[in-house]
RODO-996785 format. One line per field, with one value per atom (N, C-alpha, C): residue in one letter; atom name; x, z, y. Coordinates in nm, 2 decimals, decimal comma, padded with zeros to 4 digits. Layout:
<sevexs>
residuo [a;...]
atomo [CA;...]
X [X;...]
Z [Z;...]
Y [Y;...]
</sevexs>
This chain:
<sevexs>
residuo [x;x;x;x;x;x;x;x;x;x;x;x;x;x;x;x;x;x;x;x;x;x;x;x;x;x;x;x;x;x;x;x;x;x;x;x;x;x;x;x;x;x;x;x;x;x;x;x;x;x;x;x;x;x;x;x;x;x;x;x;x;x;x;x;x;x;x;x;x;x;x;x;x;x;x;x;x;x;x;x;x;x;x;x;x;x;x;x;x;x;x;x;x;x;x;x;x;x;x;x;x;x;x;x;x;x;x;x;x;x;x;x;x;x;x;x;x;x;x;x;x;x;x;x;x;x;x;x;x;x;x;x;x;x;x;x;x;x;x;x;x;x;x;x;x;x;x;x;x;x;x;x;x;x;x;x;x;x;x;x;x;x;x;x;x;x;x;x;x;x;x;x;x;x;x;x;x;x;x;x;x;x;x;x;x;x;x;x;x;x;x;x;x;x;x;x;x;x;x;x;x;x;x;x;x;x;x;x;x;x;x;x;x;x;x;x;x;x;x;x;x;x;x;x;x;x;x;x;x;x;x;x;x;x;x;x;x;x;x;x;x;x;x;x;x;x;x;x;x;x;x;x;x;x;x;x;x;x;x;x;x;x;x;x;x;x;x;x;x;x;x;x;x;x;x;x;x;x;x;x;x;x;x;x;x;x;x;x;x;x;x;x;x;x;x;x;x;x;x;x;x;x;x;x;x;x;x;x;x;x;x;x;x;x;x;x;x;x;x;x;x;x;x;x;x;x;x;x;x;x;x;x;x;x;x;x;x;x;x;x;x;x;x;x;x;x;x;x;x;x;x;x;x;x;x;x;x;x;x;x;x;x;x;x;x;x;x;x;x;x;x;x;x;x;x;x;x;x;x;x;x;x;x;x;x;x;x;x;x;x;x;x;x;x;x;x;x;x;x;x;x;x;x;x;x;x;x;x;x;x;x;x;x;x;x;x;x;x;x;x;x;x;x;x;x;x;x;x;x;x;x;x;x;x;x;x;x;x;x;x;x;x;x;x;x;x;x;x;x;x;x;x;x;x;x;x;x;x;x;x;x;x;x;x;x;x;x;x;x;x;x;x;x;x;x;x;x;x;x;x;x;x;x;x;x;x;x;x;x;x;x;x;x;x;x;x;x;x;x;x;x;x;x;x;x;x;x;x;x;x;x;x;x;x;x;x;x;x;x;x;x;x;x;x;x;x;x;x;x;x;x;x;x;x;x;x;x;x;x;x;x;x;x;x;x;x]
atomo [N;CA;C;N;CA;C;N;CA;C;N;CA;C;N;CA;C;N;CA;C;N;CA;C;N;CA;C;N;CA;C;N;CA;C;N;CA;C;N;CA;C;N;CA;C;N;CA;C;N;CA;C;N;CA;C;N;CA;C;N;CA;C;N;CA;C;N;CA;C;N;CA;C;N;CA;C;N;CA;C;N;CA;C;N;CA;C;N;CA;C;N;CA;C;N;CA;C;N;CA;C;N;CA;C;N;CA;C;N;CA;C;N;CA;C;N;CA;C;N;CA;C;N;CA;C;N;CA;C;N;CA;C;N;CA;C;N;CA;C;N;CA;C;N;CA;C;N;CA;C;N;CA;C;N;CA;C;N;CA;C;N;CA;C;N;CA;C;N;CA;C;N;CA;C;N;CA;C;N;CA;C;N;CA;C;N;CA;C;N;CA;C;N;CA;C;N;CA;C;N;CA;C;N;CA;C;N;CA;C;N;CA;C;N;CA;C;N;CA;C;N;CA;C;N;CA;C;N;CA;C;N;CA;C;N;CA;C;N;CA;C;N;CA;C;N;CA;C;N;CA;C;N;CA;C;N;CA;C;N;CA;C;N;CA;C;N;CA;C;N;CA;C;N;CA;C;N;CA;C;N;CA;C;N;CA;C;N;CA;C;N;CA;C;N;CA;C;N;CA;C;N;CA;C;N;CA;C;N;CA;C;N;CA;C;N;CA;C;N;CA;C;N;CA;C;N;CA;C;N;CA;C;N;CA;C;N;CA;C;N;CA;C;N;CA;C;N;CA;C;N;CA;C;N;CA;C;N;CA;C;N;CA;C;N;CA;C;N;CA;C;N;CA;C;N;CA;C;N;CA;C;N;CA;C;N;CA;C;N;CA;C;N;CA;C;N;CA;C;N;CA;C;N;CA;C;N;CA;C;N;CA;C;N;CA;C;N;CA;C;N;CA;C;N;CA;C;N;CA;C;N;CA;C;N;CA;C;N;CA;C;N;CA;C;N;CA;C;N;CA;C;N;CA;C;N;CA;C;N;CA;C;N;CA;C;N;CA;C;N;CA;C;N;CA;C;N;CA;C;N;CA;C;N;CA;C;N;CA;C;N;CA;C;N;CA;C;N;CA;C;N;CA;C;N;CA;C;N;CA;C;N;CA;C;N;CA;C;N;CA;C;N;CA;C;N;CA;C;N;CA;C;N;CA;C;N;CA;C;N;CA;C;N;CA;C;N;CA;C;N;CA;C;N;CA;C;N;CA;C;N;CA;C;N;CA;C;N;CA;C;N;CA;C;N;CA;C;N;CA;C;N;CA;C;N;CA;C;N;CA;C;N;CA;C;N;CA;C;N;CA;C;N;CA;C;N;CA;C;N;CA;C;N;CA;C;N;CA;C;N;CA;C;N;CA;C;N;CA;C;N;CA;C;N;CA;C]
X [-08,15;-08,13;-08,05;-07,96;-07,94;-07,91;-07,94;-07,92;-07,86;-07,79;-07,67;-07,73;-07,67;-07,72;-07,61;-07,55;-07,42;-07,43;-07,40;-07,42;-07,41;-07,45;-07,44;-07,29;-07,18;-07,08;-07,02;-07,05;-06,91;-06,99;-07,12;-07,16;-07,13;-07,10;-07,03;-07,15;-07,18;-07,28;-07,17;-07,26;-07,21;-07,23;-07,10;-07,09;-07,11;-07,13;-07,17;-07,03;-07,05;-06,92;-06,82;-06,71;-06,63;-06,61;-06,71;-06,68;-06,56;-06,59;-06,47;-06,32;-06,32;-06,21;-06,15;-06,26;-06,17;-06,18;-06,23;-06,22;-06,07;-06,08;-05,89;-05,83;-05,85;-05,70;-05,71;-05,81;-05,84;-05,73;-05,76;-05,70;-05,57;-05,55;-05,39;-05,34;-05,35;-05,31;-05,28;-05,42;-05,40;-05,27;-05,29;-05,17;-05,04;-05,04;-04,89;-04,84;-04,95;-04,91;-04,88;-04,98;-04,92;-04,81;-04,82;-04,66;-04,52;-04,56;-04,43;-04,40;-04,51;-04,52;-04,46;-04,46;-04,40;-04,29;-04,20;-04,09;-04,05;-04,07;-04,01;-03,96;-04,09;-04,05;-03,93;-03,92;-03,87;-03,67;-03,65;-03,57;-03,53;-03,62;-03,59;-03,52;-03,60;-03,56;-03,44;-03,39;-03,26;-03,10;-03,19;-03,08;-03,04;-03,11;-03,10;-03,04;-03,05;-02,97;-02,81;-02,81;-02,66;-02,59;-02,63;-02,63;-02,57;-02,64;-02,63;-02,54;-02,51;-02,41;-02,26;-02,27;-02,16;-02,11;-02,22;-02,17;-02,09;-02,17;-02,10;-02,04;-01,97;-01,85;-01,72;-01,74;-01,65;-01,60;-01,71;-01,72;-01,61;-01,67;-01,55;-01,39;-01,39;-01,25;-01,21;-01,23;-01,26;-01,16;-01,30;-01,26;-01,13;-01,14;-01,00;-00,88;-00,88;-00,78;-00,74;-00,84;-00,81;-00,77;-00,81;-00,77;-00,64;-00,61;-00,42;-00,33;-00,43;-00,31;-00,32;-00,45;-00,48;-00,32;-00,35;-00,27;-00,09;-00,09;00,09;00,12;-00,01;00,01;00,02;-00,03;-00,02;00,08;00,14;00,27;00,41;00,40;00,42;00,48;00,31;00,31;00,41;00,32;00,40;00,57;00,62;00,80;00,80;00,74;00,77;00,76;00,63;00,64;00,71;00,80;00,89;00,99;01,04;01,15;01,12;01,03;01,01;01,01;00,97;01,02;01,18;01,23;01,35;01,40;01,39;01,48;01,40;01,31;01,23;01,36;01,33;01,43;01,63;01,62;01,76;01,75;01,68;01,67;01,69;01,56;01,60;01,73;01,76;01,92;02,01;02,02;02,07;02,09;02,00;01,93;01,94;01,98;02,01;02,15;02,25;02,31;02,40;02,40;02,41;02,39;02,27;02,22;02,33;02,36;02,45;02,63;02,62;02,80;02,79;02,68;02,73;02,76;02,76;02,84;03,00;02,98;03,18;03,23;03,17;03,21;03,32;03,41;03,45;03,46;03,45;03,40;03,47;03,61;03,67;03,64;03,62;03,58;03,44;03,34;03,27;03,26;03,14;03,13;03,02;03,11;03,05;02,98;02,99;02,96;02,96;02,84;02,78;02,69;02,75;02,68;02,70;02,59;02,58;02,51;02,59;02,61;02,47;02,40;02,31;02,41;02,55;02,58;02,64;02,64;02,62;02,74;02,80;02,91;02,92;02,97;02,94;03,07;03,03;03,17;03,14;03,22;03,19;03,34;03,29;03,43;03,39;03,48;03,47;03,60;03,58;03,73;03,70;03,88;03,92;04,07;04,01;04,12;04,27;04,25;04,40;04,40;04,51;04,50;04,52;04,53;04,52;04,36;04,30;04,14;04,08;04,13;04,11;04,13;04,26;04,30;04,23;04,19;04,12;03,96;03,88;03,78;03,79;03,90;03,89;03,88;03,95;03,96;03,86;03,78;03,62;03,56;03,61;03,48;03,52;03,65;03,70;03,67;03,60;03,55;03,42;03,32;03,22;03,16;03,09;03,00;02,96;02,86;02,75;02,90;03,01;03,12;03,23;03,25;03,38;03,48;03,59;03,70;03,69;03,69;03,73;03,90;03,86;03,98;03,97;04,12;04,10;04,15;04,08;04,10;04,21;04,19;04,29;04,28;04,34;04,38;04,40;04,41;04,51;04,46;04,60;04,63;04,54;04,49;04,46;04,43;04,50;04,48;04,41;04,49;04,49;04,40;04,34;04,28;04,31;04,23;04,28;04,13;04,14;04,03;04,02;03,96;03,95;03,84;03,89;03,79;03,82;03,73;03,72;03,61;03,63;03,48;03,49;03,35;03,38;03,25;03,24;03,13;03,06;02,92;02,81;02,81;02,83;02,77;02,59;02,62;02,44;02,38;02,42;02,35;02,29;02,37;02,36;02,21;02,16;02,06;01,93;01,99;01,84;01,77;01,82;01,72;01,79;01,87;01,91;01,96;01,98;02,02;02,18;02,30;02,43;02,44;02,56;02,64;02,65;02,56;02,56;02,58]
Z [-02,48;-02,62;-02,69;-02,82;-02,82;-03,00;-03,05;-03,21;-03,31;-03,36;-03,49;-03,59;-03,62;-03,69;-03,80;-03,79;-03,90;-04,00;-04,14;-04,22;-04,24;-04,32;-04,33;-04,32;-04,43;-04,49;-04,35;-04,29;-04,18;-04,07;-04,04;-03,91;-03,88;-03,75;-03,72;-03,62;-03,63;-03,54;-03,42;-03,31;-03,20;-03,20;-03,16;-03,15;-02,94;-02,99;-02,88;-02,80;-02,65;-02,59;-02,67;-02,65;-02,80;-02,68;-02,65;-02,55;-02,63;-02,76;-02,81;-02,77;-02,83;-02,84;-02,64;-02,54;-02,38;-02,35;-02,40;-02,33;-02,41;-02,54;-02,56;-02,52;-02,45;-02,37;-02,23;-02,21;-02,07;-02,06;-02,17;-02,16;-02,23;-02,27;-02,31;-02,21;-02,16;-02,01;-01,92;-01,90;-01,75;-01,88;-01,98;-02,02;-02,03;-02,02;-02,00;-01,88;-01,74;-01,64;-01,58;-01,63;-01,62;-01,67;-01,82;-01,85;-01,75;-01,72;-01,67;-01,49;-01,46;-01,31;-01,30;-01,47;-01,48;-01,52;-01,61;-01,65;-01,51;-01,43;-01,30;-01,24;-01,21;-01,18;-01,21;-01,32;-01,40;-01,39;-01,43;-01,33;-01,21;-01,15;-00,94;-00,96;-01,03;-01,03;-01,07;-01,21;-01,26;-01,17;-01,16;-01,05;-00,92;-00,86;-00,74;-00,82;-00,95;-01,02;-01,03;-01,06;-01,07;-00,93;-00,87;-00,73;-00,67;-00,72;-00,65;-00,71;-00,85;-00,95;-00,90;-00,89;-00,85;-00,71;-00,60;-00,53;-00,52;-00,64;-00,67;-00,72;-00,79;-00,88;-00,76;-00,71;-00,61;-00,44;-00,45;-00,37;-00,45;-00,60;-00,71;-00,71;-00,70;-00,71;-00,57;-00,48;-00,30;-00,30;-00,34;-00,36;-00,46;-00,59;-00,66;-00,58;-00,51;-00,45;-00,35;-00,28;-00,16;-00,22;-00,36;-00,37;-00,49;-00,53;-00,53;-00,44;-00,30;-00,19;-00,13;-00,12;-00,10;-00,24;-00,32;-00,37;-00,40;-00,36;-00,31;-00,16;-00,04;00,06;00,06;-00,06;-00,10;-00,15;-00,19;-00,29;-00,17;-00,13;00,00;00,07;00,15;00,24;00,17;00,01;-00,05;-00,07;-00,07;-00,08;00,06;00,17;00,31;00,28;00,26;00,25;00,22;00,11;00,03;00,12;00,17;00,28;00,39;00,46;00,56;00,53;00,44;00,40;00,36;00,34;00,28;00,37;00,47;00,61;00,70;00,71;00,69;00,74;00,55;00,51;00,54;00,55;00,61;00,75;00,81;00,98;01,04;00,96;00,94;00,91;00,80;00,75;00,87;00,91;01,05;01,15;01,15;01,29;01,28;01,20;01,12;01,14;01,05;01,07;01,22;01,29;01,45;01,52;01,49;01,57;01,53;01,43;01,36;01,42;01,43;01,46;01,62;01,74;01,85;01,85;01,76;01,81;01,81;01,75;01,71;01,77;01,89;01,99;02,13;02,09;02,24;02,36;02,49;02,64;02,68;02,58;02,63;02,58;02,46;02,42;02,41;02,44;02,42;02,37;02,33;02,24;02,34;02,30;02,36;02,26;02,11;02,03;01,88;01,86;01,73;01,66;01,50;01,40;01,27;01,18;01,07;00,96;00,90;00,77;00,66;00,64;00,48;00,40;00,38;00,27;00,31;00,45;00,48;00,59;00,61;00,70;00,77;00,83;01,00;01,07;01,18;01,30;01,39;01,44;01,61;01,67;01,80;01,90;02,02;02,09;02,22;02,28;02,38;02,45;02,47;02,46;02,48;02,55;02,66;02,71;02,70;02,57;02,47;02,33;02,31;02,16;02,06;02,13;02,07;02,01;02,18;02,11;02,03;01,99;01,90;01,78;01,75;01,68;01,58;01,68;01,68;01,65;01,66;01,63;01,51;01,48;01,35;01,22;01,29;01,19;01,18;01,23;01,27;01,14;01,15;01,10;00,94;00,93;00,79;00,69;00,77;00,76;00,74;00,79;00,80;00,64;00,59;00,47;00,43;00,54;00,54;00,56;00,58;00,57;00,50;00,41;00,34;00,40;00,35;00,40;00,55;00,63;00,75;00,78;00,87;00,87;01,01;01,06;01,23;01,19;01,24;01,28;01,37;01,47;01,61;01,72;01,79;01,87;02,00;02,14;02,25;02,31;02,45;02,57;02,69;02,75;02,86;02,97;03,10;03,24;03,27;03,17;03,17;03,06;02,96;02,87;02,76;02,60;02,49;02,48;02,43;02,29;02,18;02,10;01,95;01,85;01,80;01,66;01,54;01,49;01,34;01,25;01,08;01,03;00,95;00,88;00,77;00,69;00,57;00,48;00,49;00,52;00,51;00,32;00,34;00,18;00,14;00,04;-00,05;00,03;00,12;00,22;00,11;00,02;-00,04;-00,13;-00,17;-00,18;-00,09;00,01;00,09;00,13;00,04;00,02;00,11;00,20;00,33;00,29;00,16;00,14;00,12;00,22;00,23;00,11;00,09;00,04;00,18;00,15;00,27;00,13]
Y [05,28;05,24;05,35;05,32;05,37;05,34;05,49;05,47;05,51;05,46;05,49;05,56;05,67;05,72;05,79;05,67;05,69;05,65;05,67;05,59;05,48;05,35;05,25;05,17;05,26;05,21;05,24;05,33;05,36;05,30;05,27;05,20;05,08;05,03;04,95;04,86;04,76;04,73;04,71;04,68;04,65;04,50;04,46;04,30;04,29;04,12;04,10;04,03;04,04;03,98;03,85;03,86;03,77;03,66;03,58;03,42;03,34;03,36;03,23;03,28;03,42;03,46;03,46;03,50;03,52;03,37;03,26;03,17;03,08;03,10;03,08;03,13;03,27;03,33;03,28;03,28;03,14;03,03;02,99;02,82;02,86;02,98;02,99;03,00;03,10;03,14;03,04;02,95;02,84;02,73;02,70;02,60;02,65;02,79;02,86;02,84;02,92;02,86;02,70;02,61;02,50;02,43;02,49;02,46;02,49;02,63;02,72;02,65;02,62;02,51;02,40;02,33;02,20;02,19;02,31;02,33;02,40;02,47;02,47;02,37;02,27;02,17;02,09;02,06;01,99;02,07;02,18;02,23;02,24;02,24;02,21;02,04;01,96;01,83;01,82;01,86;01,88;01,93;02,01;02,09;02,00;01,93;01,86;01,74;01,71;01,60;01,62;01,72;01,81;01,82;01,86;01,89;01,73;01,60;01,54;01,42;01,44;01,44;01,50;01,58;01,69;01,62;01,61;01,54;01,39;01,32;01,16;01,18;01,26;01,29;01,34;01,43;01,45;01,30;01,22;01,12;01,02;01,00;00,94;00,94;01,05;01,12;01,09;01,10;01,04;00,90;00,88;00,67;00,65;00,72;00,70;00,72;00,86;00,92;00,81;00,73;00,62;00,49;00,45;00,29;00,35;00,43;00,49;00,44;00,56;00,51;00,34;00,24;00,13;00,09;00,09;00,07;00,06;00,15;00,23;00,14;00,16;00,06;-00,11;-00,13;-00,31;-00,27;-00,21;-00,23;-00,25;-00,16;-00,14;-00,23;-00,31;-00,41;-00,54;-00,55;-00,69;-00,66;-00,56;-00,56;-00,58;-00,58;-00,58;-00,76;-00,80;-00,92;-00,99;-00,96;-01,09;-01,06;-00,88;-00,90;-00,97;-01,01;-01,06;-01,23;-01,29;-01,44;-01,43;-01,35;-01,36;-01,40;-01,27;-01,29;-01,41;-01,46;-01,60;-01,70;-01,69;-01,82;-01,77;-01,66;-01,67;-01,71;-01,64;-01,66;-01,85;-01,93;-02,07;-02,08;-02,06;-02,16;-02,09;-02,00;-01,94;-02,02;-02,04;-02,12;-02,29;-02,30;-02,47;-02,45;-02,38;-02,32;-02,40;-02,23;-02,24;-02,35;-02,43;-02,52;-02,67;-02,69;-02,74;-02,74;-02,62;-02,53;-02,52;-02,56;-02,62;-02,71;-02,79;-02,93;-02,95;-02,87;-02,84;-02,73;-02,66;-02,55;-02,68;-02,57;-02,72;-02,67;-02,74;-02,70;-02,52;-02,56;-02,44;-02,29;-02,31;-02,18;-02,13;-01,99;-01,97;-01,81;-01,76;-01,66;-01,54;-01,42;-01,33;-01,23;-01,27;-01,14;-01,28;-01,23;-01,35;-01,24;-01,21;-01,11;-01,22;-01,19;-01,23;-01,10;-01,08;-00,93;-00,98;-00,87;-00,89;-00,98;-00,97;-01,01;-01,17;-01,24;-01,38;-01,37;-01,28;-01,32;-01,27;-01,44;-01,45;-01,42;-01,32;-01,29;-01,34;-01,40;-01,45;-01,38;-01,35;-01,32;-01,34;-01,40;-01,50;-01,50;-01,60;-01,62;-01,79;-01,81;-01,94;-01,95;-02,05;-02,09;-02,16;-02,20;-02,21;-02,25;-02,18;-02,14;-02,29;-02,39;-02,48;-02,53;-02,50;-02,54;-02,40;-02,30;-02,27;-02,29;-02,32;-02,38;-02,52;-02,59;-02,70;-02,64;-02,58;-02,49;-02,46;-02,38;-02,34;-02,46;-02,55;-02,65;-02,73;-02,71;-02,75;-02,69;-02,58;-02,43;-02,49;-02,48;-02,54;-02,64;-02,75;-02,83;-02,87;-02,76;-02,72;-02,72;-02,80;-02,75;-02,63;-02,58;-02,44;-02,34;-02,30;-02,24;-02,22;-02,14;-02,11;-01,96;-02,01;-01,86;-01,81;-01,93;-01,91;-01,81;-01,71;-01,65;-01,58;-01,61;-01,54;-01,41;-01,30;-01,15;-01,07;-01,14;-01,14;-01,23;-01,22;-01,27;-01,16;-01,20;-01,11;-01,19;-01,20;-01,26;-01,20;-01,24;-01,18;-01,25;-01,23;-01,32;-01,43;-01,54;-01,69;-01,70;-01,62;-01,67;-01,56;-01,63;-01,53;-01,47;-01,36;-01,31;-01,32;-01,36;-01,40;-01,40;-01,29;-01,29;-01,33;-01,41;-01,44;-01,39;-01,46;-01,43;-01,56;-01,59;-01,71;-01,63;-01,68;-01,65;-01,81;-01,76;-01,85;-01,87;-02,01;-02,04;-02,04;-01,97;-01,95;-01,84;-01,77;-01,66;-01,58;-01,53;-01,43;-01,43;-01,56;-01,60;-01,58;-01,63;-01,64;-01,75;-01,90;-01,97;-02,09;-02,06;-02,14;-02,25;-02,31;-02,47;-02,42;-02,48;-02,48;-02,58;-02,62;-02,75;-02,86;-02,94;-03,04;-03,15]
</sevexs>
């Protein structure tokens, strides 16, 4: 035991253990740490959001970068396309054409070199056995609907037979769309 023996004004009793006061810093404490557990949390989470953001953002830009080029490639493909019907429909009227202009080839002459130009005109060069049925050919070709500006090139002699080139311009080639003047 023990006894104060101070005066009143300056004696201080002794207090007893402060429960209110350690048991608030208790529960401050454990709600700090639990706060600070769940704001961690809550960061870890964020972060893996970003993280995974950043990832879909850069996958974005991926996919943009690919349907550009999808893009540029249809662009692409479709000019290939319309050239490929063009020449289509040239190839047909060609081929109508030709299929047409054997009937007016005569026994004697035949063709070793057959071109037709982007811009419609047609060269043939061949050989014929006389210059008459060439002659007679041309006046064929002249006559010809699908053909304008028939014109011989040359001619040469050679051991019993000639060489001969011409050209004519295909009418409407320039078009594409195969319908001659019939």
């Amino acid at each position: 035991m023990s006894i104060n023996l101070l005066p009143p004004q300056m004696r201080q009793e002794e207090e007893g253990f402060p429960w209110a006061a350690a048991l608030g810093f208790f529960f401050a404490c454990w709600l700090c740490t639990y706060l600070l557990v769940l704001g961690w949390g809550e960061v870890h989470h964020r972060q893996k959001q970003i993280a995974a953001s950043g990832e879909a953002s850069a996958r974005a830009v991926e996919i943009l970068k690919e349907k550009k080029q999808a893009k540029k490639q249809l662009a692409s493909l479709q000019v290939e396309l319309d050239s490929w019907q063009i020449e289509s429909r040239r190839s047909s009227a060609l081929a109508e054409l030709l299929a047409q202009l054997r009937w007016r080839v005569p026994q004697s002459l035949w063709f070793d070199q057959l071109a037709i130009g982007q811009d419609g005109e047609l060269q043939l060069r061949g050989v014929v056995l006389s210059l008459a049925s060439l002659s007679r050919f041309m006046a064929e070709l002249e006559q010809f609907p699908a053909l304008g500006e028939v014109t011989l090139l040359s001619t040469e002699q050679r051991e019993g037979h000639y060489t001969f080139r011409l050209q004519a311009q295909v009418v409407d080639m320039q078009r594409g769309d195969g319908h001659g003047k019939n």
